[in-house]
C-alpha positions as CSV (number, residue, x, y, z in Angstrom):
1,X,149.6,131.9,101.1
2,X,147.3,128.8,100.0
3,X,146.0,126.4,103.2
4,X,144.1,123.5,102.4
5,X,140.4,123.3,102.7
6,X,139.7,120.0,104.8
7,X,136.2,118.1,103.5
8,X,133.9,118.2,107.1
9,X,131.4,115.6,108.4
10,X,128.7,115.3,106.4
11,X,126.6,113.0,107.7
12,X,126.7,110.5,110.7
13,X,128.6,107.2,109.6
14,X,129.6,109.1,106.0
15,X,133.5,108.2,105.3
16,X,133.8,109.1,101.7
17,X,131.7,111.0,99.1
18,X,131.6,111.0,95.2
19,X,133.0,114.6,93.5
20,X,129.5,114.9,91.0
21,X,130.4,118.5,89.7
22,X,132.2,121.2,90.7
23,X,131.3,125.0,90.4
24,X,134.2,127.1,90.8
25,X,137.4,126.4,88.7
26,X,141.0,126.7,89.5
27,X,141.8,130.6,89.9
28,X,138.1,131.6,90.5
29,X,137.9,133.6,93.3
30,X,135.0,132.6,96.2
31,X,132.9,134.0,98.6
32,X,132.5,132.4,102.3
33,X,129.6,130.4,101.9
34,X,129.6,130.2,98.3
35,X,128.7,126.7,97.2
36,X,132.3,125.4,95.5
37,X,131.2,121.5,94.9
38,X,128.4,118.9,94.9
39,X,129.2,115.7,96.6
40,X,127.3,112.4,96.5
41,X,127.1,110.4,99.7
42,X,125.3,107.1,100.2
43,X,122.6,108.9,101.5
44,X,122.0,112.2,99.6
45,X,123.4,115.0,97.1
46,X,125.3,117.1,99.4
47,X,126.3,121.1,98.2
48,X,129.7,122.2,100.0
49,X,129.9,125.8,100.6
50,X,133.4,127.6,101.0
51,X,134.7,128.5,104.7
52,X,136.4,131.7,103.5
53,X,136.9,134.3,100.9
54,X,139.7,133.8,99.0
55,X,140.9,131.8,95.5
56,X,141.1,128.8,94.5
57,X,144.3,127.4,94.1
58,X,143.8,123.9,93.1
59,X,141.4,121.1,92.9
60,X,142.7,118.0,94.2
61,X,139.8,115.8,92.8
62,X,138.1,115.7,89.2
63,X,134.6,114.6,88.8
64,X,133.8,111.2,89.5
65,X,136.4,110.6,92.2
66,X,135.9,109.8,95.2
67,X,136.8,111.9,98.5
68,X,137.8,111.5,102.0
69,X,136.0,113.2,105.0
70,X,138.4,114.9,107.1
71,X,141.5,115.1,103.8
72,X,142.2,117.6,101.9
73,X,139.3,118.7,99.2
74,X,141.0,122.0,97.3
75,X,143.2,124.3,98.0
76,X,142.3,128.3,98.8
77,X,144.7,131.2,98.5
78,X,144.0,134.1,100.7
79,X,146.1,136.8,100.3
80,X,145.4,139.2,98.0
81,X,148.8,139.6,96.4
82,X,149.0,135.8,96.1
83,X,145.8,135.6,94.7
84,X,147.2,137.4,91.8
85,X,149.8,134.5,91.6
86,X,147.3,131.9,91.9
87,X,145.7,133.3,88.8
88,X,148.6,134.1,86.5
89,X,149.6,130.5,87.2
90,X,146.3,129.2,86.3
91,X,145.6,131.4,83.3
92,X,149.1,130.9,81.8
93,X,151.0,133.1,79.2
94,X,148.5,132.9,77.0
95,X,145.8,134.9,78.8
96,X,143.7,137.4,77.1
97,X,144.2,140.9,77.3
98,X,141.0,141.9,78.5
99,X,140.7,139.8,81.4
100,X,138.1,141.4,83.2
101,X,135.8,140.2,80.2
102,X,137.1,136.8,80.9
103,X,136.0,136.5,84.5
104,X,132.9,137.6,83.5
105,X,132.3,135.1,80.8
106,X,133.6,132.5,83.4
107,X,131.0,133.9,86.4
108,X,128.4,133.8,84.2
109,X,127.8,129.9,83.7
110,X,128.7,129.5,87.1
111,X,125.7,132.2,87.9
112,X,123.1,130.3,85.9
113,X,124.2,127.0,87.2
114,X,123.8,127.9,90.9
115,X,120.5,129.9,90.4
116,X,118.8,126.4,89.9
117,X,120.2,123.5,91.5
118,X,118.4,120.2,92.1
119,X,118.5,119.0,95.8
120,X,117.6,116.1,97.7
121,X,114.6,116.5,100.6
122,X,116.3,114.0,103.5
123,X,113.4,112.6,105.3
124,X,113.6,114.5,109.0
125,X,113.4,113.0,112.2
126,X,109.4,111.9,112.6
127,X,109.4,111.0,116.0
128,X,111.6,109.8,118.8
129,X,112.9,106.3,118.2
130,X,111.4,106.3,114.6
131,X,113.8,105.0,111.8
132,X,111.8,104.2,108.6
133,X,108.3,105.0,107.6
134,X,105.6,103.5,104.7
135,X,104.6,106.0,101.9
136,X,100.8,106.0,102.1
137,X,100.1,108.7,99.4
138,X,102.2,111.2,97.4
139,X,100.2,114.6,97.6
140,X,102.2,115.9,94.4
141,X,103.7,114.1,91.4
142,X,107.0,115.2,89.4
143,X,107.4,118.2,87.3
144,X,104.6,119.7,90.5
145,X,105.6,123.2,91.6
146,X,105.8,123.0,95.5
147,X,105.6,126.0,97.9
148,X,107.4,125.9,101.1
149,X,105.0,124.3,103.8
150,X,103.0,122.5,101.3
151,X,101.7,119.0,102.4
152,X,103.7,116.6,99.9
153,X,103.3,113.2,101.2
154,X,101.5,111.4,103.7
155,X,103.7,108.8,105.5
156,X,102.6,106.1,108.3
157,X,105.1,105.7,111.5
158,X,105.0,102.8,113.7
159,X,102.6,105.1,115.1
160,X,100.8,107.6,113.6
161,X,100.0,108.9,110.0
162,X,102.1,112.2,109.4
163,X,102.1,114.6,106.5
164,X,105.4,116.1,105.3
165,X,105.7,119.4,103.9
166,X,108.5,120.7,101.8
167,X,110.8,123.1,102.9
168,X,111.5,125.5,100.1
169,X,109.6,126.6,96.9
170,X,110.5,124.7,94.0
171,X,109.7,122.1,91.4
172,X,109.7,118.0,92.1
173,X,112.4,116.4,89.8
174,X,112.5,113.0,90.7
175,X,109.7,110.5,94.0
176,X,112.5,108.2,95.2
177,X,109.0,106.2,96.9
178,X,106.1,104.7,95.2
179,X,103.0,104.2,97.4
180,X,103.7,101.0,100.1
181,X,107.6,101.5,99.7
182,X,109.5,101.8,103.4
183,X,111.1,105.0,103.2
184,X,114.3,105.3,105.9
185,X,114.9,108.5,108.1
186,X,117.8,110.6,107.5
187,X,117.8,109.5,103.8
188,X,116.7,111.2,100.5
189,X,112.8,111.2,99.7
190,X,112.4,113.0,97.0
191,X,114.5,115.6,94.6
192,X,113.4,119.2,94.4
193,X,114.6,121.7,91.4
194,X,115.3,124.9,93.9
195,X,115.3,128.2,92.0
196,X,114.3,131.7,92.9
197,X,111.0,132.0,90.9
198,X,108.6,129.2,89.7
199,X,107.7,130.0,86.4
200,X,111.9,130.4,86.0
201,X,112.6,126.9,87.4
202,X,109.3,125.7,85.3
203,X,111.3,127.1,82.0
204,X,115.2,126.7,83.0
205,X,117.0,126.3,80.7
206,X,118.1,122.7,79.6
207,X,122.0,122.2,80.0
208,X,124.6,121.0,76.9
209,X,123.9,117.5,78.3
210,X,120.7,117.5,78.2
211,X,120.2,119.4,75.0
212,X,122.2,116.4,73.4
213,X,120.3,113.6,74.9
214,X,116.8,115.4,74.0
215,X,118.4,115.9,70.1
216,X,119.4,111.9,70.8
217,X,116.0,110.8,71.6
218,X,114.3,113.2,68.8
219,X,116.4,111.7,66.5
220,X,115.5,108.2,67.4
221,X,112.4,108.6,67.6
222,X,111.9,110.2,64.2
223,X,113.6,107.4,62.4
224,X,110.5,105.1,60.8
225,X,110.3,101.5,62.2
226,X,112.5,102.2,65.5
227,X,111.4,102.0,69.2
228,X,112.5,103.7,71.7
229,X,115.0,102.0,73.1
230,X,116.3,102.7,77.2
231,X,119.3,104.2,77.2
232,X,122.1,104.6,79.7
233,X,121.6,108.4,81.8
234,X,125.2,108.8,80.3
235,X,128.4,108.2,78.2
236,X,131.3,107.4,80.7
237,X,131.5,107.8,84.4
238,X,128.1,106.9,86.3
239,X,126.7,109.1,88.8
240,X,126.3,107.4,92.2
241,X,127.0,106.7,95.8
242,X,129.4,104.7,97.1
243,X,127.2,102.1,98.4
244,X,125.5,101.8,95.1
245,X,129.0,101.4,93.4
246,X,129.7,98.8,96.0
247,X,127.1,97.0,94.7
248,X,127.0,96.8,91.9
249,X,130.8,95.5,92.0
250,X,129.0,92.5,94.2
251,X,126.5,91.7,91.4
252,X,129.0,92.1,88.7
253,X,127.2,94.9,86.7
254,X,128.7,97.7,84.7
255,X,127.2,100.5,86.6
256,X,127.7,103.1,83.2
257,X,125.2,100.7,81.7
258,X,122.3,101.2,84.0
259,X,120.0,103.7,83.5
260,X,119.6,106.5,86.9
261,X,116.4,107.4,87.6
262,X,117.6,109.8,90.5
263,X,118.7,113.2,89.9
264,X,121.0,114.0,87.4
265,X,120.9,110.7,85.9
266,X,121.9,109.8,89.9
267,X,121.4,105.8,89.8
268,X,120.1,104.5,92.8
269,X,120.3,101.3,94.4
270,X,116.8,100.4,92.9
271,X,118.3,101.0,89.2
272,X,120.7,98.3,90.0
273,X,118.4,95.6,91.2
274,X,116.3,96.0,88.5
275,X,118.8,96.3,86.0
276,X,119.7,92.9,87.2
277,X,116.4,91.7,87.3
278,X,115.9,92.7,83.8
279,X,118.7,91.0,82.8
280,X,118.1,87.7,84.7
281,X,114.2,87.9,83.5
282,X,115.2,88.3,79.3
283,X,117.7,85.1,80.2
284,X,115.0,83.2,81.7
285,X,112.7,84.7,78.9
286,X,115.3,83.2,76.2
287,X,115.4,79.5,77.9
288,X,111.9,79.4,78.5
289,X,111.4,80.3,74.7
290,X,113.8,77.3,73.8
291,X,112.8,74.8,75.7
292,X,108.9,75.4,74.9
293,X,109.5,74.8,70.8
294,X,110.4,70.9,72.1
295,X,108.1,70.2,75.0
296,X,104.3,69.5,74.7
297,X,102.1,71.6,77.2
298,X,100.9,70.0,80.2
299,X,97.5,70.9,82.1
300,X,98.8,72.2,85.8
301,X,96.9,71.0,88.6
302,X,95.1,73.7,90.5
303,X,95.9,73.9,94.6
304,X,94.7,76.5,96.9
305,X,96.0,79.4,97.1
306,X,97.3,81.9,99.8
307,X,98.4,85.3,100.0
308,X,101.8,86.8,101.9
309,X,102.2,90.4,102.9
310,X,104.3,92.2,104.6
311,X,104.1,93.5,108.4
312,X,104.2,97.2,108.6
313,X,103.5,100.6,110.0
314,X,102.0,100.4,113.3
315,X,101.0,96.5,113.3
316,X,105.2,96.0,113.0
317,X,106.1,98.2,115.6
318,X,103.1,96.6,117.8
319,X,104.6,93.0,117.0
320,X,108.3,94.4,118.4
321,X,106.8,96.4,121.3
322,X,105.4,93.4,122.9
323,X,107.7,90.8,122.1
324,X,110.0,93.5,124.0
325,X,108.1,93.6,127.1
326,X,107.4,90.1,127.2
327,X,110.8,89.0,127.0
328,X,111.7,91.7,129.3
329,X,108.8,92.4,131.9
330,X,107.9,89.8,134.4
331,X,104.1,89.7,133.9
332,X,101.3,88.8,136.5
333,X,97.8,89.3,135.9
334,X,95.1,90.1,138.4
335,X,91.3,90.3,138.0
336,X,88.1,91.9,140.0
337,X,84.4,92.4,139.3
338,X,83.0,96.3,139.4
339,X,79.5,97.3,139.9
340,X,79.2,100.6,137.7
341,X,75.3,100.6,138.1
342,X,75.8,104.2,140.3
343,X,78.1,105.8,137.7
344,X,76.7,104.9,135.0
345,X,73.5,106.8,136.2
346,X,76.0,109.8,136.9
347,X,77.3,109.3,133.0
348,X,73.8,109.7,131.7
349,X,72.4,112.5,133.6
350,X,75.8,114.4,132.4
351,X,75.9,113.2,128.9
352,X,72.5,115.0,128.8
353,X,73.5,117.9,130.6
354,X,76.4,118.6,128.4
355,X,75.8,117.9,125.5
356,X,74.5,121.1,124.1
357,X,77.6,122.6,125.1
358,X,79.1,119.9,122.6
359,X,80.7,117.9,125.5
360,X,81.1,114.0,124.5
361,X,80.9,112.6,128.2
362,X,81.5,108.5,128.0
363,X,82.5,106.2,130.6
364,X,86.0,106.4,129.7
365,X,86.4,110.2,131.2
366,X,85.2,108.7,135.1
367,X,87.9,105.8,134.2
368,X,91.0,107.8,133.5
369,X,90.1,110.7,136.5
370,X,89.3,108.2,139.2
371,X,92.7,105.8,138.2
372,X,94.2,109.7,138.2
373,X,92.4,109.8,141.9
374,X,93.7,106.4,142.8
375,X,97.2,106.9,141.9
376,X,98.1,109.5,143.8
377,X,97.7,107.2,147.2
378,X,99.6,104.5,145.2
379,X,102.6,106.6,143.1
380,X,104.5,103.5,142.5
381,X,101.8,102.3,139.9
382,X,102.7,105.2,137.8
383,X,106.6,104.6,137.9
384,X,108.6,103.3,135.4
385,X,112.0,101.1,136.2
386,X,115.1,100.8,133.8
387,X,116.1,98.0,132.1
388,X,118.4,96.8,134.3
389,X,116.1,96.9,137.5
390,X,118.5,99.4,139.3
391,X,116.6,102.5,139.4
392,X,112.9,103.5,139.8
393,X,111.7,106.7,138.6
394,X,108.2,108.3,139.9
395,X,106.2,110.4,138.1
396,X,104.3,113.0,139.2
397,X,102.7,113.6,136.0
398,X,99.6,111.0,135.5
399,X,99.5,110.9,131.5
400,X,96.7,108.3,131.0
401,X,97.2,106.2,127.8
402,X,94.1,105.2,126.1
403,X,94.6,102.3,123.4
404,X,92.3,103.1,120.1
405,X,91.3,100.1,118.0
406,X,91.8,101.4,114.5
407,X,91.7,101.3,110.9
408,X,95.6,101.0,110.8
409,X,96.2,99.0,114.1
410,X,96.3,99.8,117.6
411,X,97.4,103.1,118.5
412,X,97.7,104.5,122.6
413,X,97.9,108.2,122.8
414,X,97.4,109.4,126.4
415,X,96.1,112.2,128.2
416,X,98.5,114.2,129.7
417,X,98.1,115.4,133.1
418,X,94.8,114.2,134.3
419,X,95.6,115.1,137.8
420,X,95.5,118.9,137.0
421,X,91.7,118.2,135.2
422,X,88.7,118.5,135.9
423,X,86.4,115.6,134.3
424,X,85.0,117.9,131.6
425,X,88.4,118.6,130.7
426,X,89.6,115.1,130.7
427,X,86.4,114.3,128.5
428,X,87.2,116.9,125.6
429,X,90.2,115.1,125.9
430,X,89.7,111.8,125.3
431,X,86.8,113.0,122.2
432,X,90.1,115.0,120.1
433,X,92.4,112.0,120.9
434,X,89.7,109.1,120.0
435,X,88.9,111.3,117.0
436,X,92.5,111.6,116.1
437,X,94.0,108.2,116.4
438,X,90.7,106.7,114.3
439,X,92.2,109.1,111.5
440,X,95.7,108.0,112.2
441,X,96.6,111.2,112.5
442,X,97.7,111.9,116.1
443,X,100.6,114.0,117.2
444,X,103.9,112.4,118.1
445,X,103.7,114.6,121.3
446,X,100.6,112.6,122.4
447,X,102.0,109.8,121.8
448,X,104.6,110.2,124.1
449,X,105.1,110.0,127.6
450,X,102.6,107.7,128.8
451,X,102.9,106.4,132.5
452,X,100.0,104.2,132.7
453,X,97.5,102.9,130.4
454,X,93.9,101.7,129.9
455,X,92.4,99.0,127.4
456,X,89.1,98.9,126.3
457,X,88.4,95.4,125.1
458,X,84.7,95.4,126.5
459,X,83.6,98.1,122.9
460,X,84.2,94.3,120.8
461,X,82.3,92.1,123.5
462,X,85.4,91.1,125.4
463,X,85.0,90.6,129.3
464,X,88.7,89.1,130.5
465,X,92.1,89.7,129.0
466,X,95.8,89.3,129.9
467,X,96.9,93.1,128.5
468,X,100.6,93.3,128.1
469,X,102.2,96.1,129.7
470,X,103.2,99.5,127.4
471,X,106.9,99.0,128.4
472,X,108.4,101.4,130.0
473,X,105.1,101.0,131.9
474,X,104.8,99.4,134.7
475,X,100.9,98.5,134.5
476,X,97.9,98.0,132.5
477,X,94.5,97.5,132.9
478,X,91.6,95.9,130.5
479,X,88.4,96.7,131.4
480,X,85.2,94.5,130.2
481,X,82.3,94.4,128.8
482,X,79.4,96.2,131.0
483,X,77.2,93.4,131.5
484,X,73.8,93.1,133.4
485,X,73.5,90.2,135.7
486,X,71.9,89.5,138.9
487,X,73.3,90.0,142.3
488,X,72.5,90.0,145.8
489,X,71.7,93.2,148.1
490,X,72.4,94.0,151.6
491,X,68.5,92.6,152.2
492,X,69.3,89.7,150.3
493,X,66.6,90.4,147.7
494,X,68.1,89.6,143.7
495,X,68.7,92.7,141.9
496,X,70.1,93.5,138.4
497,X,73.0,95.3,138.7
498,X,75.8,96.5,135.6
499,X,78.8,94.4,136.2
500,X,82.1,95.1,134.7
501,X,85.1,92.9,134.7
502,X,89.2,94.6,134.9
503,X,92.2,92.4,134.4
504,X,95.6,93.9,135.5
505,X,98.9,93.4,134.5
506,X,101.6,94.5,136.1
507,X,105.2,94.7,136.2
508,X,106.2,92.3,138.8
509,X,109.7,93.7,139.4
510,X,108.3,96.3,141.4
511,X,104.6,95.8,141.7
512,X,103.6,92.9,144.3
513,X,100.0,91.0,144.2
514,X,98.9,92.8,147.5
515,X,99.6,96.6,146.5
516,X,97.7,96.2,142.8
517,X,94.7,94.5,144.8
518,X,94.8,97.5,147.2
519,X,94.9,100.2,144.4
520,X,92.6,98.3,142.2
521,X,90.2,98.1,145.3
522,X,90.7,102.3,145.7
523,X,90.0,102.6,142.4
524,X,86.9,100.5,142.5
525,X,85.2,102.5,145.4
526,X,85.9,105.8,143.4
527,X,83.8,104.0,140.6
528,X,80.9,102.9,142.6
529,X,80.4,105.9,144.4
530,X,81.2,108.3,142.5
531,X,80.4,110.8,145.1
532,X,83.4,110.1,146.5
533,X,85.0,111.2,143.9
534,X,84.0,115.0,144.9
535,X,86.1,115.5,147.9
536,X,89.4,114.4,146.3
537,X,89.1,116.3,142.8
538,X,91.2,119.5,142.6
């Protein structure tokens, strides 16, 4: 008895898929998870693997056509003495005596072909809430044997630098990316050549097809007085998505006449454009050339220039965080002078102390433990309300963010935890995260899960600033630049004193003026006495 073999989800969104090559044919028998057909979605180069043993009946699709998800794909026969029946039927009258040699010639090819297979690396999921990332630098080219776990490209998030490794041994067919291009999660970055060994996928064997376009260009190219001319990737039927069919309808292109640069002669949605652009660019070329033989060149006057790029990485995903929470926080900003002249005694003496024992100790440790201090007596500055200002969710968790002015834009990983620290700890903390984000190379996990954040605007020479909250955050502070001024004591006598300047905003939805004055005024004694300090610390 045959059932029908129903074509799955493939991919979130995917409705339909292009049959590129089958590799079992009608009567075959199959093995559960044997791969039966390759299937093109708008996204990537998709192997289907058989659900059962059994064989195959029929093949309700040829290559080229395009399937349905969730309709019938091929048929499967299961039982045995059917199976016979399935075959007879498919080998005919005419089928040769020795039929066990037959099934092995037909296994064979099938054998090779699977043994190396070209495949599609699908960018994985970099991060939570991360959708599309810029290629920074490609740590192998094409025709590159890869290893499984070896770094292969360096890509930049809206938030950090991350290196992605490949996840098989293999060799690299085909970079979908060139350095600068946005790459999109979920889709196809780059093709891989998967076989068993190396030095066997290095030295496969070229296919019939391939043979014939290599004898093509050989002949072409021996031919005196002829360039090589671009060629379409085939005779017939392209190879490609959906999507890029659909295009190409919309631009009025003969998609057989564009040349793929994807795998298999795949053409992407790239080959289309600048197929088109080609096109468009020899017109223009042609016009140009025609009207010039009858006009008289002009001098052109010479204005100033500019230059237009585009917004990406981390500076784009800085531009949409705080439009986000501007549109969607009530701001308020409040102000206060500190005098650090104690703790900044306390900073030196331990700087000197520990630093031997290769402990960086800055001022930034004694910020984030006595805001740590400080926001235990005041929880609600370290909660976080929804969007719809129904809820308000309390954290017991302090995980200090720190913003980090660097070489690709502002970055704020935090440290998590800092009421379970001691200050040492919290220091060694702050040096790896500092040191990390100024390579651009922090973790997502330190990225995430801030509840409260610090800016440092006083390292440039700032001394006031209206910070806008990390949303979901519901404050921020900026602190100053540490200047020395004069002030009065309790004798009334002028002393120089080292003055430091905060500004606060808050989320006004559920933070009023009087409780960040009264936690901002906690946090201050902690900081000029930092004695105090002693008898709260775990």
């Amino acid at each position: 008895m045959s059932k029908d073999f129903i074509l799955p989800d493939i991919g979130e969104g995917i409705v339909e898929c292009e049959i590129v090559e089958w590799l079992v044919q009608e009567g075959d028998t199959i093995k559960e998870d044997q791969p039966v057909v390759d299937v093109m979605t708008d996204k990537a180069l998709v192997q289907i693997p058989a659900k059962d043993d059994g064989v195959v009946a029929k093949l309700y699709y040829k290559q080229g056509d395009i399937a349905k998800v969730h309709e019938p794909l091929f048929a499967v026969t299961e039982d045995a003495d059917d199976a016979d029946v399935a075959r007879s039927s498919t080998a005919g009258e005419a089928e040769p005596a020795n039929s066990a040699e037959t099934k092995d010639a037909k296994a064979e090819p099938a054998k090779a072909e699977s043994s190396s297979r070209v495949t599609d690396f699908i960018l994985p999921d970099i991060g939570e809430g991360i959708v599309e990332c810029e290629i920074v630098e490609w740590q192998v080219k094409e025709g590159d044997v890869i290893e499984e776990d070896q770094p292969v490209v360096d890509v930049m998030t809206d938030k950090a630098l991350v290196q992605i490794p490949a996840k098989e041994h293999g060799v690299v067919e085909k970079l979908y990316y060139k350095q600068g291009d946005i790459a999109k999660v979920h889709e196809p970055l780059f093709a891989v050549r998967v076989e068993g060994d190396a030095e066997e996928t290095s030295g496969a064997p070229a296919t019939a097809a391939d043979t014939a376009t290599n004898a093509e260009s050989e002949q072409s190219a021996a031919q005196p007085g002829h360039a090589a001319v671009p060629q379409a990737a085939r005779q017939g039927k392209a190879v490609a998505s959906p999507a890029v069919r659909r295009r190409a309808r919309e631009l009025d292109i003969d998609i057989s006449k564009v040349e793929g640069s994807g795998a298999k002669g795949r053409v992407m949605k790239e080959d289309v454009e600048q197929f088109v652009a080609r096109s468009s660019s020899t017109a223009q070329a042609q016009t140009t050339s025609a009207s010039s033989s009858s006009e008289t060149s002009k001098p052109t006057a010479t204005t100033g220039g500019k230059r237009t790029e585009a917004i990406r990485g981390v500076k784009a995903a800085m531009a949409k965080a705080m439009t986000e929470s501007v549109r969607t926080i009530p701001h308020f900003t409040y102000a206060d002078e500190f005098d650090l002249t104690a703790v900044m005694a306390l900073q030196k003496q331990l700087k000197e102390r520990y630093k031997d024992e290769g402990v960086r100790i800055t001022m930034m440790p004694f910020f984030i433990k006595a805001l740590s201090l400080a926001l235990k007596e005041f929880p609600i500055m370290n909660a976080q309300v929804n969007d719809e200002c129904t809820e308000i969710t309390y954290f017991d968790d302090h995980n200090i963010g720190m913003a980090v002015d660097t070489k690709i834009g502002l970055l704020v990983p935090n440290v998590k935890q800092v009421q379970n620290k001691s200050l040492i700890d919290v220091a060694n903390e702050v040096t790896r995260l500092t040191q990390a984000a100024r390579e651009g190379r922090v973790a997502q996990e330190d990225m995430k899960g801030g509840t409260i954040s610090i800016s440092n605007i006083g390292v440039i020479g700032g001394t006031v600033a209206t910070p806008i909250i990390n949303k979901p955050e519901a404050a921020i502070v900026a602190l100053g630049k540490v200047q020395e001024l004069p002030r009065f004591d309790a004798n009334g006598n002028v002393v120089a004193r080292k003055l430091m300047t905060v500004s606060w905003s808050g989320d006004h939805r559920i933070i009023d003026g009087g409780t960040i004055a009264r936690f901002n005024k906690r946090w201050q004694e902690f900081l000029e006495d930092p004695t105090s300090m002693l008898v709260h610390m775990v």
